[in-house]
Biopython code that builds the backbone (N, CA, C, O; Angstrom):
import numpy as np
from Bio.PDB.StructureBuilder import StructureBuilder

atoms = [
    (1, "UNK", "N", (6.474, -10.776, 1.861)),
    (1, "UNK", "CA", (6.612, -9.394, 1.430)),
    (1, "UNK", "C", (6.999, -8.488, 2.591)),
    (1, "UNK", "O", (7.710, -7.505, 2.381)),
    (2, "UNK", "N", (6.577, -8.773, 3.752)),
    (2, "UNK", "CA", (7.127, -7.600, 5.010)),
    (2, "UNK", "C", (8.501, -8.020, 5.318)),
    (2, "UNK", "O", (9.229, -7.159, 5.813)),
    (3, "UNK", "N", (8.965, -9.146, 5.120)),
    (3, "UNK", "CA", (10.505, -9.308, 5.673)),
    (3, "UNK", "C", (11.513, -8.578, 4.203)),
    (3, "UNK", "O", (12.639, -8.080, 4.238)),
    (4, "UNK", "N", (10.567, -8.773, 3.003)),
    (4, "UNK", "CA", (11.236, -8.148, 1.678)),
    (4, "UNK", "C", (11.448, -6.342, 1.821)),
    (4, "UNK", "O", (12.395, -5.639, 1.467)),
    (5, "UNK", "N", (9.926, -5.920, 2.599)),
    (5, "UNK", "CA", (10.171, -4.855, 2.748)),
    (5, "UNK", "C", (11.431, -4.117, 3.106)),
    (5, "UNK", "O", (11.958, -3.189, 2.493)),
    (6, "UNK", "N", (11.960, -4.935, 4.646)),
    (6, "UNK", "CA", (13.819, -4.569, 4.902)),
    (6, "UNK", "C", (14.698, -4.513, 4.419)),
    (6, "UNK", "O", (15.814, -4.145, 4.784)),
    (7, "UNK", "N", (14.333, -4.863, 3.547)),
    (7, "UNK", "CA", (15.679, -4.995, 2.272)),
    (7, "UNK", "C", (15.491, -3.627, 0.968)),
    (7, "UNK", "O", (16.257, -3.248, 0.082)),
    (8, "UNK", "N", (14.198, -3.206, 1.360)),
    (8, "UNK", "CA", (14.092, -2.432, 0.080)),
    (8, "UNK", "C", (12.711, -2.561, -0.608)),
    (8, "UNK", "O", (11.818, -3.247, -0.111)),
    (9, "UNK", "N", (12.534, -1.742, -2.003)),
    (9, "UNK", "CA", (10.950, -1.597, -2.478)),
    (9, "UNK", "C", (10.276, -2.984, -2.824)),
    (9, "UNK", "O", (10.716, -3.762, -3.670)),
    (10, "UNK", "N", (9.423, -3.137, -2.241)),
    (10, "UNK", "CA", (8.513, -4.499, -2.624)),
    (10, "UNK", "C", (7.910, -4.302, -4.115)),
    (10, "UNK", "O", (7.499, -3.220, -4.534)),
    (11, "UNK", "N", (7.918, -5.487, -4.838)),
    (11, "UNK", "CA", (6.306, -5.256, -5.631)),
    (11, "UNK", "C", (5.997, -6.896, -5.797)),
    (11, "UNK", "O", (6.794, -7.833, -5.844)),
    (12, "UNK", "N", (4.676, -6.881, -5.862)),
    (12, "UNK", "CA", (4.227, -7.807, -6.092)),
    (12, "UNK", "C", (3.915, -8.148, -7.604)),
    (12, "UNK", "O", (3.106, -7.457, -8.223)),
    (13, "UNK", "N", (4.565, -9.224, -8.196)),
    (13, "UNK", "CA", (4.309, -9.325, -9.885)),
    (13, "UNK", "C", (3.146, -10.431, -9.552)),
    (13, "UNK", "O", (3.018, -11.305, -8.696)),
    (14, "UNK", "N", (2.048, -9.771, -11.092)),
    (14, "UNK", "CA", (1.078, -10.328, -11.117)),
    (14, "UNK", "C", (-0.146, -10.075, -10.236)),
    (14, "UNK", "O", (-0.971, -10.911, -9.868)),
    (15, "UNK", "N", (-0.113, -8.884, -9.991)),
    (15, "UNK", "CA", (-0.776, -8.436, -8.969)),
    (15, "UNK", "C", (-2.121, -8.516, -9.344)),
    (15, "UNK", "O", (-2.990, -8.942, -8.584)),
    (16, "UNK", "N", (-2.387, -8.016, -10.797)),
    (16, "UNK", "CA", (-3.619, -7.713, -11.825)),
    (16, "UNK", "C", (-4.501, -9.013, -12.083)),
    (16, "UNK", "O", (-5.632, -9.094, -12.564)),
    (17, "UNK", "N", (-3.912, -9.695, -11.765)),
    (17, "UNK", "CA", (-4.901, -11.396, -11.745)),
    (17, "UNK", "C", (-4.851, -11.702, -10.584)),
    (17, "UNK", "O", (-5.325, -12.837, -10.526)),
    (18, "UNK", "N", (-4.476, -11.282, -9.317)),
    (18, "UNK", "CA", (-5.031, -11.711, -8.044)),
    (18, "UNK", "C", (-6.488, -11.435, -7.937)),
    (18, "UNK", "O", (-7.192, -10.724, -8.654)),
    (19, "UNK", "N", (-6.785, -12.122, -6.925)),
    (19, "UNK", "CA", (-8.809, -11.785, -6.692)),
    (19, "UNK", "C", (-8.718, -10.996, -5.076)),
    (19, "UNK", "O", (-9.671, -10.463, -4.507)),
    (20, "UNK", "N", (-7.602, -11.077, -4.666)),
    (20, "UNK", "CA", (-7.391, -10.977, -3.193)),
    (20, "UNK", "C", (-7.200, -10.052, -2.937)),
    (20, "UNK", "O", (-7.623, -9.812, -1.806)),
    (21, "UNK", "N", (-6.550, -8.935, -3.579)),
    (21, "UNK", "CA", (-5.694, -7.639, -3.555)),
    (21, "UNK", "C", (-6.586, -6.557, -4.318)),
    (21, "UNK", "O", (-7.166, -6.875, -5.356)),
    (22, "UNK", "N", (-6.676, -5.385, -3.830)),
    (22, "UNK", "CA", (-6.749, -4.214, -4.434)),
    (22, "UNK", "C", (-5.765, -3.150, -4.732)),
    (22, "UNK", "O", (-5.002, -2.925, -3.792)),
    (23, "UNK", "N", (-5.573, -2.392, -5.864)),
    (23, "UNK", "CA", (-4.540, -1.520, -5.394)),
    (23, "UNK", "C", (-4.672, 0.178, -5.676)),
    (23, "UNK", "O", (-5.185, 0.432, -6.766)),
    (24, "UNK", "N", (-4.343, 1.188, -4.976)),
    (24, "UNK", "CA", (-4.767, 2.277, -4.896)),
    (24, "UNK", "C", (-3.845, 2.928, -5.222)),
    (24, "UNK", "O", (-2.805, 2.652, -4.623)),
    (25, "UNK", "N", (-3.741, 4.428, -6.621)),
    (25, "UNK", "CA", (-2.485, 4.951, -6.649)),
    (25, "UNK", "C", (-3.101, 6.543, -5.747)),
    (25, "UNK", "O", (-4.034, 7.334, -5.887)),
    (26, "UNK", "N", (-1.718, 6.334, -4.645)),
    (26, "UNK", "CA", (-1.967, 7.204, -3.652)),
    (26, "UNK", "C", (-0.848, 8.542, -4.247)),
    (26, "UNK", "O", (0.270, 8.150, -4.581)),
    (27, "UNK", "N", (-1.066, 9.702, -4.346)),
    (27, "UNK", "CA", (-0.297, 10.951, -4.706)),
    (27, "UNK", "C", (0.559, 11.156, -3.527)),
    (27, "UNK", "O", (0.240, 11.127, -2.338)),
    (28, "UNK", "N", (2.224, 11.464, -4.320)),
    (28, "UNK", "CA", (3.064, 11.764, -3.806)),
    (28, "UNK", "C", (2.705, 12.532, -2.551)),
    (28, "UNK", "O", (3.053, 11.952, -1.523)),
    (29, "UNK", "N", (2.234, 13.431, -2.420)),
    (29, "UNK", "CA", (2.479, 14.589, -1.824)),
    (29, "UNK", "C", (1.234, 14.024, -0.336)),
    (29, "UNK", "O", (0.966, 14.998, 0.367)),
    (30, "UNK", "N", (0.682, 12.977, 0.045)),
    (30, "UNK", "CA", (-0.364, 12.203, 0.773)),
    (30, "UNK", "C", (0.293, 10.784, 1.460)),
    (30, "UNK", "O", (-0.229, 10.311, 2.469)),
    (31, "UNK", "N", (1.251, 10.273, 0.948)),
    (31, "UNK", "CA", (1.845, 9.289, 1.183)),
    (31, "UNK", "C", (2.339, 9.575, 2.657)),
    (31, "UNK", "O", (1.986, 8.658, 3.398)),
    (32, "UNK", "N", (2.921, 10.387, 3.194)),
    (32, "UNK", "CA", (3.253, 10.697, 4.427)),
    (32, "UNK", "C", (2.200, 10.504, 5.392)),
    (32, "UNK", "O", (2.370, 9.700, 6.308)),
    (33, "UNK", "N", (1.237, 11.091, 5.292)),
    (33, "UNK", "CA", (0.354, 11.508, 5.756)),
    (33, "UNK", "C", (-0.938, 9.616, 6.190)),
    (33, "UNK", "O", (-1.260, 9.258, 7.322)),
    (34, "UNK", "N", (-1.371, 8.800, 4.700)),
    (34, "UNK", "CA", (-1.825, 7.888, 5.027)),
    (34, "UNK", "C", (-1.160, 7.017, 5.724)),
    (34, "UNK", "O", (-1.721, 6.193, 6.446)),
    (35, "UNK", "N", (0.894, 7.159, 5.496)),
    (35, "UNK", "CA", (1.593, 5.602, 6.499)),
    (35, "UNK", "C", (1.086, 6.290, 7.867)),
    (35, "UNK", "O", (0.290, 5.582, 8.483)),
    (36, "UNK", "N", (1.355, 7.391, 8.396)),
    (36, "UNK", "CA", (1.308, 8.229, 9.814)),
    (36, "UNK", "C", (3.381, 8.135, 10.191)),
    (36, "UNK", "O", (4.402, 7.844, 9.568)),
    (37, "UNK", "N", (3.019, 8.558, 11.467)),
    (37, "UNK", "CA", (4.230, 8.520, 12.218)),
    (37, "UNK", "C", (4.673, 6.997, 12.466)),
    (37, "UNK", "O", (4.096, 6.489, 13.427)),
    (38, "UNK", "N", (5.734, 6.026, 11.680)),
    (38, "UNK", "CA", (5.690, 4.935, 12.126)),
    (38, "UNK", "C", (5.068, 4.121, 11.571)),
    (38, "UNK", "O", (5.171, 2.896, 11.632)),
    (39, "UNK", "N", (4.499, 4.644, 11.093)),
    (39, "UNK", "CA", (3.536, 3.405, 10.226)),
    (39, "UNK", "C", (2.329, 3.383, 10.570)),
    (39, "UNK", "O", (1.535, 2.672, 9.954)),
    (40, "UNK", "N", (1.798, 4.434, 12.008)),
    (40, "UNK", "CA", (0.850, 4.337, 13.086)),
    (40, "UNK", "C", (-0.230, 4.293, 12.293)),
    (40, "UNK", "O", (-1.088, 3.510, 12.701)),
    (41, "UNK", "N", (-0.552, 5.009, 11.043)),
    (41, "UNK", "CA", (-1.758, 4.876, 10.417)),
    (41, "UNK", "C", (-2.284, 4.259, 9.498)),
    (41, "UNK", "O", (-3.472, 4.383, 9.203)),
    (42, "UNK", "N", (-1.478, 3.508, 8.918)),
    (42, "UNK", "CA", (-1.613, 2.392, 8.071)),
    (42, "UNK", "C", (-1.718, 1.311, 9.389)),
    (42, "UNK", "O", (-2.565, 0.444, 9.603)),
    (43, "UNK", "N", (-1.015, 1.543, 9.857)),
    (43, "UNK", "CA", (-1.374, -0.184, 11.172)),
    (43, "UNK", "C", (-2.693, -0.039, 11.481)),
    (43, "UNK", "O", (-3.435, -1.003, 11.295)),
    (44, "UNK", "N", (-3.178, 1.102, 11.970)),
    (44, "UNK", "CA", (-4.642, 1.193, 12.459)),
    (44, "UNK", "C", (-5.915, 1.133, 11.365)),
    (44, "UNK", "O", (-7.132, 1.059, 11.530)),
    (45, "UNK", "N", (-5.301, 1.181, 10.500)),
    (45, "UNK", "CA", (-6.590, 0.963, 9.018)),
    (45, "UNK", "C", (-6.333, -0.634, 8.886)),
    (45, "UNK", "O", (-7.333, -1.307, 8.633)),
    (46, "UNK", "N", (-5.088, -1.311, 9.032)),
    (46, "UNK", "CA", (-4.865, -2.713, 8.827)),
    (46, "UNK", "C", (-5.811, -3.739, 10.153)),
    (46, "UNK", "O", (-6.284, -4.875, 10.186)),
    (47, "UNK", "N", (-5.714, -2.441, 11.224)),
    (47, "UNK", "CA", (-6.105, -3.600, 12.246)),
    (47, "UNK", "C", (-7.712, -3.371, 12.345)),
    (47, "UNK", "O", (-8.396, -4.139, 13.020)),
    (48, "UNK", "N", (-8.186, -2.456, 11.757)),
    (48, "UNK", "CA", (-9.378, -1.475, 11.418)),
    (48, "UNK", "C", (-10.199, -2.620, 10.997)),
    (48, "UNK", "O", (-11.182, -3.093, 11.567)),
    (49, "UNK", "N", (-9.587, -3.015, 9.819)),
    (49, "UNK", "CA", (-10.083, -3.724, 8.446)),
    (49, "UNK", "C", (-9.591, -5.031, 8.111)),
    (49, "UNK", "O", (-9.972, -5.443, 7.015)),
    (50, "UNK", "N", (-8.875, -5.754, 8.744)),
    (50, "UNK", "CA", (-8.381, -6.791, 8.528)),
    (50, "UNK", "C", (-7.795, -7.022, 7.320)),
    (50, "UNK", "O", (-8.276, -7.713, 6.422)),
    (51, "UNK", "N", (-6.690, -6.405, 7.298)),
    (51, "UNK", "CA", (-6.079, -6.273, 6.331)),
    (51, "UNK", "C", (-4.381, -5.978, 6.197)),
    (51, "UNK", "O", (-3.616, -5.499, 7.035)),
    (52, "UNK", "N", (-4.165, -6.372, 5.060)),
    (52, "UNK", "CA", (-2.224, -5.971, 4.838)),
    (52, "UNK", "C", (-2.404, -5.448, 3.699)),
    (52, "UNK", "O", (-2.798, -5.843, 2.602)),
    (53, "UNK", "N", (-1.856, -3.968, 4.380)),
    (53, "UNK", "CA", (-1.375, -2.815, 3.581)),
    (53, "UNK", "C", (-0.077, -2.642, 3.402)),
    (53, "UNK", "O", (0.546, -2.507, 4.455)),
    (54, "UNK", "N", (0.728, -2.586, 2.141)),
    (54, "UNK", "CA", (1.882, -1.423, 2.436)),
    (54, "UNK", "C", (2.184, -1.165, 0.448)),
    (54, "UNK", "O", (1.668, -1.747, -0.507)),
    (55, "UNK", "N", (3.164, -0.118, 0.502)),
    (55, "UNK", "CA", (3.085, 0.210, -0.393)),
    (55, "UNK", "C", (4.441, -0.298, -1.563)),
    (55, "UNK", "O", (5.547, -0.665, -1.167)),
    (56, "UNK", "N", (4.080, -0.221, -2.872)),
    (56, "UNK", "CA", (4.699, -0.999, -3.536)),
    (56, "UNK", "C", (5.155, -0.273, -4.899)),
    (56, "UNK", "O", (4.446, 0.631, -5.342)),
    (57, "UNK", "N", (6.095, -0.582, -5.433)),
    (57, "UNK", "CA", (7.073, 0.195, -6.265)),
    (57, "UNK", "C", (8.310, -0.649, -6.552)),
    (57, "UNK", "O", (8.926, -1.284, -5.696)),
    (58, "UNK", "N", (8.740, -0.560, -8.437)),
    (58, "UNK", "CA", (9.615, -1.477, -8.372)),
    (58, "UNK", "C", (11.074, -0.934, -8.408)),
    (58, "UNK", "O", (11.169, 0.243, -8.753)),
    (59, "UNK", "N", (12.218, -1.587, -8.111)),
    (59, "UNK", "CA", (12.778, -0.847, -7.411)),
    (59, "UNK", "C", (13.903, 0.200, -8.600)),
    (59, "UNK", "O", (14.798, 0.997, -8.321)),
    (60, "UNK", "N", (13.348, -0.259, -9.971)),
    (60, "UNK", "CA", (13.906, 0.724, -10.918)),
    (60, "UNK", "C", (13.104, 1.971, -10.886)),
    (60, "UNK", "O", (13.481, 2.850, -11.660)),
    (61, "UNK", "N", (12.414, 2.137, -10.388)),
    (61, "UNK", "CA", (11.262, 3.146, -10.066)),
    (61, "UNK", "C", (11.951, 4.449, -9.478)),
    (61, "UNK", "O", (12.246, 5.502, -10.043)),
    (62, "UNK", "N", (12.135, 3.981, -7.968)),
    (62, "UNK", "CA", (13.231, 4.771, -7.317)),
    (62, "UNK", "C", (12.043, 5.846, -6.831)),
    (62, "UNK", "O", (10.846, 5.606, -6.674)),
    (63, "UNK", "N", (12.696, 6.998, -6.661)),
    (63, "UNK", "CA", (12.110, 8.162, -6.223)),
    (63, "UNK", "C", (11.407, 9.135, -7.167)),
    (63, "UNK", "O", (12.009, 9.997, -7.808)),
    (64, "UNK", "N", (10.102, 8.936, -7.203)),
    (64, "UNK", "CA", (9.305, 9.568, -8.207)),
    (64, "UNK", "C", (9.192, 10.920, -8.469)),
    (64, "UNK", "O", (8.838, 11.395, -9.548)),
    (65, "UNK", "N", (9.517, 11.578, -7.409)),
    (65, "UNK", "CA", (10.112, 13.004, -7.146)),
    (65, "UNK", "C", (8.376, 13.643, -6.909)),
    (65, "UNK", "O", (7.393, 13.043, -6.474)),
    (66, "UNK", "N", (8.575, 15.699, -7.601)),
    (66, "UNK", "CA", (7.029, 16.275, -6.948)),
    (66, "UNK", "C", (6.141, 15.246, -7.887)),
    (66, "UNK", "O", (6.613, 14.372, -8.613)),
    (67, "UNK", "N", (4.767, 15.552, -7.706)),
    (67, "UNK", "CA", (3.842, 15.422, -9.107)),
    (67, "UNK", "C", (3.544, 13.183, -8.623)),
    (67, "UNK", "O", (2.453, 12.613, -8.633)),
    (68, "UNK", "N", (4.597, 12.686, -8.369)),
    (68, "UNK", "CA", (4.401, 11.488, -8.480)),
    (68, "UNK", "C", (3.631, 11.017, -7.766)),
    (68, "UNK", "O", (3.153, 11.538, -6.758)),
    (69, "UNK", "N", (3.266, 9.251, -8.502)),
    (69, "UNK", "CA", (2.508, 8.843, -6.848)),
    (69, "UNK", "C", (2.845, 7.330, -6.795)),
    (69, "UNK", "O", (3.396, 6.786, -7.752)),
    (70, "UNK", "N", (2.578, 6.793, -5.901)),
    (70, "UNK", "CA", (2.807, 5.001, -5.585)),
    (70, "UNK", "C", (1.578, 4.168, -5.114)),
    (70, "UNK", "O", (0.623, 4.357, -4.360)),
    (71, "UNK", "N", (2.006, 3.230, -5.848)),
    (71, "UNK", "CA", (0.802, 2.230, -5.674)),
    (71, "UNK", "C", (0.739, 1.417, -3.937)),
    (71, "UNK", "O", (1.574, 0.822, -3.256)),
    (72, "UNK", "N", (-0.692, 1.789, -3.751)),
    (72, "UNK", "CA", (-0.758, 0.978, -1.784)),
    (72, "UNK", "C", (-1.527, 0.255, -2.344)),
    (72, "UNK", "O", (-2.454, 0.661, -3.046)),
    (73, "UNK", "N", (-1.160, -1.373, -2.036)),
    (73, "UNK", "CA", (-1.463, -3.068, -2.291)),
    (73, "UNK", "C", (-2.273, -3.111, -1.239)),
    (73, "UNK", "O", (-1.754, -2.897, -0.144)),
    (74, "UNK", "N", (-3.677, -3.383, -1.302)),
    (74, "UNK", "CA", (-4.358, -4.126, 0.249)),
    (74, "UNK", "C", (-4.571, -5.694, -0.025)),
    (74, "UNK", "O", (-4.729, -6.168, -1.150)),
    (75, "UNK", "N", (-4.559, -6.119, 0.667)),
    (75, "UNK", "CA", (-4.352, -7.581, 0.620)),
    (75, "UNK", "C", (-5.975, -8.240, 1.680)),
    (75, "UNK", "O", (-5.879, -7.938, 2.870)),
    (76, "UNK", "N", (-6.733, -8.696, 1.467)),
    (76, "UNK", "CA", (-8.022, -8.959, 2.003)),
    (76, "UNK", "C", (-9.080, -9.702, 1.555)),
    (76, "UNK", "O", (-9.005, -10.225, 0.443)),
    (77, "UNK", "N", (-10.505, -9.895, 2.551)),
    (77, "UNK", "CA", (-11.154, -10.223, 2.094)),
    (77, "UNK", "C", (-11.883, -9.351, 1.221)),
    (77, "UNK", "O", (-11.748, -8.169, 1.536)),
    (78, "UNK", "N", (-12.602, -9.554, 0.240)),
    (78, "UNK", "CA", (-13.342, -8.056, -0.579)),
    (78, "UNK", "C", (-13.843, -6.877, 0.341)),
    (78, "UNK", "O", (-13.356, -5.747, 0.347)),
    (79, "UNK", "N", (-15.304, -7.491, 1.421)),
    (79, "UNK", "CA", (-15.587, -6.636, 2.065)),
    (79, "UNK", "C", (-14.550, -5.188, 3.113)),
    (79, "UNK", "O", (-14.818, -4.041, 3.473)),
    (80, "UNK", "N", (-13.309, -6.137, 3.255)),
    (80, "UNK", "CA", (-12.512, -5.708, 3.850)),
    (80, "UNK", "C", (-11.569, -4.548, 3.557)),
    (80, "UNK", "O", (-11.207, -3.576, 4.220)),
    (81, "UNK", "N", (-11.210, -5.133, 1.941)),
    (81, "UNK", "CA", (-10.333, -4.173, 1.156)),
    (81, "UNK", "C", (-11.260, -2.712, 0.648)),
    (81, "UNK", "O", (-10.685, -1.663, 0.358)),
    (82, "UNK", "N", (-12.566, -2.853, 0.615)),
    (82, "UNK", "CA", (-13.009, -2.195, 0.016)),
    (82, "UNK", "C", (-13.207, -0.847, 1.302)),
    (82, "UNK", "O", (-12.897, 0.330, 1.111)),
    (83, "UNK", "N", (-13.722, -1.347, 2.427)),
    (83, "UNK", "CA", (-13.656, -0.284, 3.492)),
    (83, "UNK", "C", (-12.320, 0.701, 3.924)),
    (83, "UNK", "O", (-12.243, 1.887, 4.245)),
    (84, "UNK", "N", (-11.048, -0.670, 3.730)),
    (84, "UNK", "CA", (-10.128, 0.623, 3.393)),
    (84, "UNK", "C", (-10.043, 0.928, 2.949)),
    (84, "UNK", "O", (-9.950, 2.137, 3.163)),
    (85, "UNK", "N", (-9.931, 0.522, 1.723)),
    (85, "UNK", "CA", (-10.046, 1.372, 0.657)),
    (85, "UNK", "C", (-10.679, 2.813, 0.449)),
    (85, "UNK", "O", (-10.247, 3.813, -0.125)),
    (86, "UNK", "N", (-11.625, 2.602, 0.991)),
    (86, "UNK", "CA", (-12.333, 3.914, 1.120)),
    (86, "UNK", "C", (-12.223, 4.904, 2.519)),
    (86, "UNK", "O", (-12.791, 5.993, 2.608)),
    (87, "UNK", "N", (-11.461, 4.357, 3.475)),
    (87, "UNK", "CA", (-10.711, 5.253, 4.572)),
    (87, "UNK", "C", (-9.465, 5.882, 3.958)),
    (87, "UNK", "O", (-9.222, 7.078, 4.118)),
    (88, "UNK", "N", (-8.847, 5.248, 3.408)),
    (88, "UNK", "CA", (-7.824, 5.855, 2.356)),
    (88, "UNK", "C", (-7.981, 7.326, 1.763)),
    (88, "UNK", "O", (-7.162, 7.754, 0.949)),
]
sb = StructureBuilder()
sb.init_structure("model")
sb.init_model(0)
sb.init_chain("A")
sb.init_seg("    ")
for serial, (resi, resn, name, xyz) in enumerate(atoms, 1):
    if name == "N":
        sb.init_residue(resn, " ", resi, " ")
    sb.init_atom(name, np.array(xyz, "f"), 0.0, 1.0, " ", f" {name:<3s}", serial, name[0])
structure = sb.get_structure()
């Protein structure tokens, strides 16, 4: 999924029967703000928490415009996902 990322919007199908993953719908208008500059703040909640974050959308989706929001995939152990989850 991170080399898919370069190419464009990830999603993961079947996400809803994983045991591994949580997923959080984060509001448009916040999304800036949780990646950081660079990604700087999502890396530091990933390295925080042991975890892979990034965010996911399919790619008929496109740009959700004001009002919208996108789903952030954590990928973890439970204890793990759940702490970011809640730094989030």
């Amino acid at each position: 999924w991170l080399f898919e990322q370069l190419e464009g919007p990830v999603y993961v199908d079947g996400w809803e029967d994983r045991d591994d993953c949580t997923v959080v719908e984060i509001p448009a208008d916040c999304i800036g703000y949780i990646t950081g500059a660079r990604r700087a703040a999502l890396g530091a909640m990933e390295e925080e928490w042991g975890v892979l974050m990034f965010f996911m959308n399919k790619r008929e989706d496109g740009g959700k415009g004001r009002g919208g929001s996108e789903k952030l995939i954590i990928f973890g152990d439970k204890r793990a996902r759940r702490g970011a989850e809640l730094k989030v």
